[in-house]
ZATI-85320 format. One record per residue (C-alpha): residue number from 1; residue in three letters; y, x, z. Coordinates in Angstrom, 1 decimal. Layout:
% residues N
@resi NUM; resn ala; Y Y; X X; Z Z
...
***
This chain:
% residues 210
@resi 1; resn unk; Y -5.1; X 86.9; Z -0.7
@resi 2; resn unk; Y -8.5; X 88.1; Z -1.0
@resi 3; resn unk; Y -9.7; X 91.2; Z -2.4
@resi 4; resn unk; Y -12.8; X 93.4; Z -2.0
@resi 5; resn unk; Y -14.4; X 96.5; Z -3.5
@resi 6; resn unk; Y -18.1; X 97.4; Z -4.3
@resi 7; resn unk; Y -19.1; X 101.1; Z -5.5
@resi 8; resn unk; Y -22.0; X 102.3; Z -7.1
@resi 9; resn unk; Y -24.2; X 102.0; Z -4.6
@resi 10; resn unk; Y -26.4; X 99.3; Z -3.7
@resi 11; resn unk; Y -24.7; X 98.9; Z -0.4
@resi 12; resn unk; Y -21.6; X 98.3; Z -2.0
@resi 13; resn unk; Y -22.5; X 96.4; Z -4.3
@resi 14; resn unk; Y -24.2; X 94.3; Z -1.8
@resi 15; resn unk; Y -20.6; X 94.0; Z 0.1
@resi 16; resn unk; Y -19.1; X 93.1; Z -3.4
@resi 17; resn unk; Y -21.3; X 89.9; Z -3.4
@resi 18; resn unk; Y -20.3; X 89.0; Z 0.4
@resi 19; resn unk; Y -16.7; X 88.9; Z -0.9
@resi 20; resn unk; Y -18.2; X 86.3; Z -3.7
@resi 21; resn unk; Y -19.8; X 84.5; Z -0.9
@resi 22; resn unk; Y -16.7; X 84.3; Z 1.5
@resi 23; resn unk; Y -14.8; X 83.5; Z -1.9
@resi 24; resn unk; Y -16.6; X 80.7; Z -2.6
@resi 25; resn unk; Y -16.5; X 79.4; Z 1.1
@resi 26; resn unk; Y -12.6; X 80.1; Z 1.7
@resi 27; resn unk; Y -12.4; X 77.6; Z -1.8
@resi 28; resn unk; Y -14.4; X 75.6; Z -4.0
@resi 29; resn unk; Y -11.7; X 75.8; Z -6.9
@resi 30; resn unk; Y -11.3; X 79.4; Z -6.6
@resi 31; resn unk; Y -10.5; X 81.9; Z -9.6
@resi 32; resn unk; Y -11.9; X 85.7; Z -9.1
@resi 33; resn unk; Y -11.1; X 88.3; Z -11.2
@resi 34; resn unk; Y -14.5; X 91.2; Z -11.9
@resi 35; resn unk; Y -13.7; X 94.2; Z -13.5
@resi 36; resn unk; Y -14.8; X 98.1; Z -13.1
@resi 37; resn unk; Y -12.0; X 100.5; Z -12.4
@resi 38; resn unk; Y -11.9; X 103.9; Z -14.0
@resi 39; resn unk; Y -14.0; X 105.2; Z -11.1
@resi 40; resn unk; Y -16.8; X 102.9; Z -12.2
@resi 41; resn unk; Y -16.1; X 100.8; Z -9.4
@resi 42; resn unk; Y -16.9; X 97.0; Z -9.3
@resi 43; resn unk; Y -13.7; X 95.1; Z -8.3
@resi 44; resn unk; Y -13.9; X 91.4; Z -7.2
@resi 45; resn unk; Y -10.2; X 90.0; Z -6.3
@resi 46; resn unk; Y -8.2; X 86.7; Z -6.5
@resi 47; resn unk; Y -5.5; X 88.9; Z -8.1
@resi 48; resn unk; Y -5.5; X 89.6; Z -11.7
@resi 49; resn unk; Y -6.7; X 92.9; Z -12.9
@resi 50; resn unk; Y -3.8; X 95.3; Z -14.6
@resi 51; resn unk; Y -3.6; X 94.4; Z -18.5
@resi 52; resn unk; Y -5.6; X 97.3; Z -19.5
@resi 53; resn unk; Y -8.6; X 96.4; Z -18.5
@resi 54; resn unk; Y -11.5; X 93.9; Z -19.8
@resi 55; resn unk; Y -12.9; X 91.5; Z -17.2
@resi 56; resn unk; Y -14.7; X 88.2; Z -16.2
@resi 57; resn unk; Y -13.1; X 85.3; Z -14.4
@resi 58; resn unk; Y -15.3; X 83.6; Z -12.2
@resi 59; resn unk; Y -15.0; X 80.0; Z -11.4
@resi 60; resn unk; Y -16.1; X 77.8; Z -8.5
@resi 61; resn unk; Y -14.9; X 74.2; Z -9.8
@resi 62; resn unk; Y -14.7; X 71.4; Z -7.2
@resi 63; resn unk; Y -15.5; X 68.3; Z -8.4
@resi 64; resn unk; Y -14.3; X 65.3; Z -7.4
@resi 65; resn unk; Y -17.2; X 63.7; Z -5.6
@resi 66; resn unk; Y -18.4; X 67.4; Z -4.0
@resi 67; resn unk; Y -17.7; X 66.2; Z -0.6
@resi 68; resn unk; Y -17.8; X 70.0; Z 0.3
@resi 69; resn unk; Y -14.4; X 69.9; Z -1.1
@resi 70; resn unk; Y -12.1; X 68.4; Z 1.7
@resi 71; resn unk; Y -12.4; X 71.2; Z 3.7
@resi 72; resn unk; Y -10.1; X 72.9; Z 0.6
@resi 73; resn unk; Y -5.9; X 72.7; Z 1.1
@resi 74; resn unk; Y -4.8; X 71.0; Z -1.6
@resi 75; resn unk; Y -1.6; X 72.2; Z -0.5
@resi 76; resn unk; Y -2.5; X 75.4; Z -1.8
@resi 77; resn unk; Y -4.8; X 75.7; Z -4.9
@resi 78; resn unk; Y -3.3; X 77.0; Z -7.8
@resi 79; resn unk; Y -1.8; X 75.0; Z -10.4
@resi 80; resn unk; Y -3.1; X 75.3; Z -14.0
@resi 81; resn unk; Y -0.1; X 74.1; Z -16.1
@resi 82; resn unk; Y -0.8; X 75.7; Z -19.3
@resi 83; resn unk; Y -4.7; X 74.6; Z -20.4
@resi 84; resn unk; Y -5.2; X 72.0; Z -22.6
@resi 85; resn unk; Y -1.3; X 72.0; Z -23.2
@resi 86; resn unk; Y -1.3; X 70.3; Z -26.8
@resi 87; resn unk; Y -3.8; X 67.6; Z -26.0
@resi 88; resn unk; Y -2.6; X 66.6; Z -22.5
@resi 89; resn unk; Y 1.0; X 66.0; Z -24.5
@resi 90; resn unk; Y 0.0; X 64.1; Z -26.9
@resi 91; resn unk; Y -2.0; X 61.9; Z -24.7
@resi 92; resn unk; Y 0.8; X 61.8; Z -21.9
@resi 93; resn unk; Y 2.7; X 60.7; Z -24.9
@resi 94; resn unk; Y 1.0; X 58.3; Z -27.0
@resi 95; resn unk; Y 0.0; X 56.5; Z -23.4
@resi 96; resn unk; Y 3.3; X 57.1; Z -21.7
@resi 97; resn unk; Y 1.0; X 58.7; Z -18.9
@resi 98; resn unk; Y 3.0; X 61.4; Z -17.2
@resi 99; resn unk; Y 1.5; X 65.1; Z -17.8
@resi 100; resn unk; Y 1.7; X 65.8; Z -14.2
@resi 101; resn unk; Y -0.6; X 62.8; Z -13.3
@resi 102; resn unk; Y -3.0; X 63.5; Z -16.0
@resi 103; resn unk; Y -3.3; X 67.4; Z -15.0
@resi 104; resn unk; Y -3.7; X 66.4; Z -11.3
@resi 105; resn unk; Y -6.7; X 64.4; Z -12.2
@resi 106; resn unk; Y -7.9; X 66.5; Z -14.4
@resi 107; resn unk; Y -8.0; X 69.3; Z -11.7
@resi 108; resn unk; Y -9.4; X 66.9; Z -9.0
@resi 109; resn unk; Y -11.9; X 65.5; Z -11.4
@resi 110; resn unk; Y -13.1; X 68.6; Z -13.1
@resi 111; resn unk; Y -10.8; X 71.7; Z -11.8
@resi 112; resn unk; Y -10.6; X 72.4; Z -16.1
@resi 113; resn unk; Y -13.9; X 72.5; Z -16.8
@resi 114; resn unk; Y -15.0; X 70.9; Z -20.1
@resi 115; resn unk; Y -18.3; X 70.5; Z -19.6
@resi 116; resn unk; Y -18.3; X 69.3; Z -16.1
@resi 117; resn unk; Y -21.0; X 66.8; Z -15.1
@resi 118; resn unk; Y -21.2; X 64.5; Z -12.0
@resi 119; resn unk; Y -24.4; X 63.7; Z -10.0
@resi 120; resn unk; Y -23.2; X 60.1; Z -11.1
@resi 121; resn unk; Y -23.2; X 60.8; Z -14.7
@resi 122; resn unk; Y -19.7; X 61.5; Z -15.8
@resi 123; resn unk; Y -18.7; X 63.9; Z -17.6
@resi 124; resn unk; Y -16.0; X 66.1; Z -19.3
@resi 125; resn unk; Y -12.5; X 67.2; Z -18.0
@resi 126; resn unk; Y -11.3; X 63.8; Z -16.6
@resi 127; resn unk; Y -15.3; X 62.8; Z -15.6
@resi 128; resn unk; Y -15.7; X 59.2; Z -17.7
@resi 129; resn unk; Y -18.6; X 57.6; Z -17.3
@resi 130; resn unk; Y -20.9; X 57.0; Z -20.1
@resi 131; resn unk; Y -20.1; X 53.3; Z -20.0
@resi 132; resn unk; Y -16.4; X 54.0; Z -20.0
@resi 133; resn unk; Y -16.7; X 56.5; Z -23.1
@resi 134; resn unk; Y -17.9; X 53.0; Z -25.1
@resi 135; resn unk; Y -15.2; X 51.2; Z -23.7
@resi 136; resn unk; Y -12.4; X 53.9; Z -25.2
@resi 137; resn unk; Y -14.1; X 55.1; Z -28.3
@resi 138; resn unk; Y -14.7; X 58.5; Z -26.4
@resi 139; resn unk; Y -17.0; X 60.2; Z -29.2
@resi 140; resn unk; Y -17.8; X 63.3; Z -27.6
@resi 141; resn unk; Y -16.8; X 63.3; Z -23.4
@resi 142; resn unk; Y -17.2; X 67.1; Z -23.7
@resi 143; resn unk; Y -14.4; X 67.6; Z -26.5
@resi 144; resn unk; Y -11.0; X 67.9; Z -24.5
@resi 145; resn unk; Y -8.9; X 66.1; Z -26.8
@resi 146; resn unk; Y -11.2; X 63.1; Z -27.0
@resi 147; resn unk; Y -12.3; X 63.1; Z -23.2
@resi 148; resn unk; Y -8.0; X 63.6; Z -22.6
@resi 149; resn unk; Y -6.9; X 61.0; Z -25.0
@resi 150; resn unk; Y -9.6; X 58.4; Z -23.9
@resi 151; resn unk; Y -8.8; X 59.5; Z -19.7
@resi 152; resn unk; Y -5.5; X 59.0; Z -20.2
@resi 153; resn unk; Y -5.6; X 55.6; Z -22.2
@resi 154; resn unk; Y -7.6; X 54.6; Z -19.2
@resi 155; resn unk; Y -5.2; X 55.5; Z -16.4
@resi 156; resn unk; Y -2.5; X 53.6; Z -18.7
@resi 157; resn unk; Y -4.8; X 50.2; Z -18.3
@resi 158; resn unk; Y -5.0; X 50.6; Z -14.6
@resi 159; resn unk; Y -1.4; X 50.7; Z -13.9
@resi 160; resn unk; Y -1.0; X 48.4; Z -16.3
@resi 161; resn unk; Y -3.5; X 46.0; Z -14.2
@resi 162; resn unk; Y -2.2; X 47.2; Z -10.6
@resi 163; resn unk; Y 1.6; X 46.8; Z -11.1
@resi 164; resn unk; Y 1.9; X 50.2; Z -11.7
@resi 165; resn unk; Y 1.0; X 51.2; Z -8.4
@resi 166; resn unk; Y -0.3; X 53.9; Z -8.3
@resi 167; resn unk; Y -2.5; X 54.4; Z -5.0
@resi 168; resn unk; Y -4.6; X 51.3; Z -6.7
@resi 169; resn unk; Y -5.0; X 53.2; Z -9.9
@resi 170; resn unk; Y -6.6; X 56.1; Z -8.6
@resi 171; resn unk; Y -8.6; X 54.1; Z -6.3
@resi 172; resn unk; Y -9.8; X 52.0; Z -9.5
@resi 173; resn unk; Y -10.0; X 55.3; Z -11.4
@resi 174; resn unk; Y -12.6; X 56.5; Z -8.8
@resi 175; resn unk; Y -14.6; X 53.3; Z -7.2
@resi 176; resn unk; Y -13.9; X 50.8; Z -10.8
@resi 177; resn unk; Y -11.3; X 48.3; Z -11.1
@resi 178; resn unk; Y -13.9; X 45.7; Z -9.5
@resi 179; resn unk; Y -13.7; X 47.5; Z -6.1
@resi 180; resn unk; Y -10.4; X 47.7; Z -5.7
@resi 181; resn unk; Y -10.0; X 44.0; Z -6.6
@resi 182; resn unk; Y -12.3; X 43.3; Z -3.9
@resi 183; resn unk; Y -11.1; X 44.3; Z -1.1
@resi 184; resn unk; Y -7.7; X 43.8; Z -2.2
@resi 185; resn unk; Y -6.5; X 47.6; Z -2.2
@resi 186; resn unk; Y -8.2; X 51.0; Z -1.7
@resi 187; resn unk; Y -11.8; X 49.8; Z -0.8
@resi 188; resn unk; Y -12.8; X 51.4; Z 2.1
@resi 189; resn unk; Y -15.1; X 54.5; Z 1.1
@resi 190; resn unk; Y -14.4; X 57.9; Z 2.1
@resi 191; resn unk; Y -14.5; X 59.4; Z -1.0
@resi 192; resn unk; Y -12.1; X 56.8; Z -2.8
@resi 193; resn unk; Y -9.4; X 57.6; Z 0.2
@resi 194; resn unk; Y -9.8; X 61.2; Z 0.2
@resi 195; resn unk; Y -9.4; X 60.9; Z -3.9
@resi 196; resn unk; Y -6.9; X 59.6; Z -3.8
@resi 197; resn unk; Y -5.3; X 61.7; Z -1.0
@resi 198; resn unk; Y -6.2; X 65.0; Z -3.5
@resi 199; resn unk; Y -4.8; X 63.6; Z -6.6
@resi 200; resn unk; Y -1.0; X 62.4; Z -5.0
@resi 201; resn unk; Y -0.8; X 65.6; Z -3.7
@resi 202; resn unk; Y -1.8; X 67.3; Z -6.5
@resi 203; resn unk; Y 0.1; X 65.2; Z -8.8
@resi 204; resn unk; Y 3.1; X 65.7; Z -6.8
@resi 205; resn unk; Y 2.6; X 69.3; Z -7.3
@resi 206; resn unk; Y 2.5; X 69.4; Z -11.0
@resi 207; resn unk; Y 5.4; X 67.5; Z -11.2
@resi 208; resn unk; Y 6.9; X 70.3; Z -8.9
@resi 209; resn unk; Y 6.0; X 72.7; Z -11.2
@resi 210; resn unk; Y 6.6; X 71.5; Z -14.7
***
């Protein structure tokens, strides 16, 4: 747990943004609750504020190809199991995709942010590339329900093509289909393995959870 507490003055408002800093180092997909107490105190915690109060959630996303990320236990990080709850069922369903695996790429892809955007050029909550987007008829990447339904008609094609295993679908999902094909499983790049490593264990986890 990590909480910290900045006053009025400029000193404490200076140790309110150290918190923020060791925040953002402790984890990339961090949540942190600011709010000002009735003492006019500036609050930064990763505990949500009583119900009373109006605040600010502040989000440090880890992408999937931020290779600051593997130092982050995926072990750990919360779960989001309630965004994007209407469109990630009706994808899951129309492409007999499970939920679980579609939120735990979503979360290693974009940690639920719509309007995520890779160095590479993908974008949206499951990160398609532009060329992909063609493929599936994705309209707008940074709509969720087009950027879910089009993500998860995509990982339905790659099990499809891999036997429906499903190490060689995410690895397809993160270096293309070609790659994988290649080298005749995960191809050997270190961000491919540690994908996939994130998204079994975070896919596990959802299905924990739901």
């Amino acid at each position: 747990m990590v909480q910290g507490i900045a006053g009025k003055s400029v000193n404490r408002m200076a140790a309110a943004a150290a918190v923020l800093l060791l925040v953002l180092a402790a984890s990339a997909d961090a949540q942190v609750y600011k709010w000002v107490d009735e003492n006019g105190i500036v609050t930064f915690s990763n505990i949500a504020p009583p119900k009373d109060r109006d605040f600010q959630v502040l989000r440090f996303p880890c992408y999937a190809a931020d290779p600051k990320c593997r130092s982050i236990s995926w072990e750990k990080v919360p779960l989001n199991t309630q965004a994007f709850r209407a469109e990630i069922h009706s994808a899951s369903q129309f492409n007999a995709v499970d939920e679980s695996l579609i939120r735990a790429i979503i979360h290693a892809e974009s940690a639920y942010q719509p309007d995520a955007q890779s160095p590479k050029g993908a974008q949206g909550l499951m990160q398609l590339m532009p060329s992909t987007q063609v493929e599936l008829n994705v309209s707008d990447p940074f709509d969720p329900g087009d950027n879910i339904r089009g993500g998860a008609h995509y990982i339905s094609r790659l099990l499809e093509e891999f036997g429906g295993n499903l190490d060689l679908a995410m690895a397809a999902y993160n270096a293309g289909p070609n790659a994988v094909t290649k080298y005749g499983g995960i191809p050997p790049y270190d961000e491919t393995r540690e994908y996939v490593r994130r998204v079994k264990i975070l896919y596990r986890r959802y299905q924990q959870a739901l």
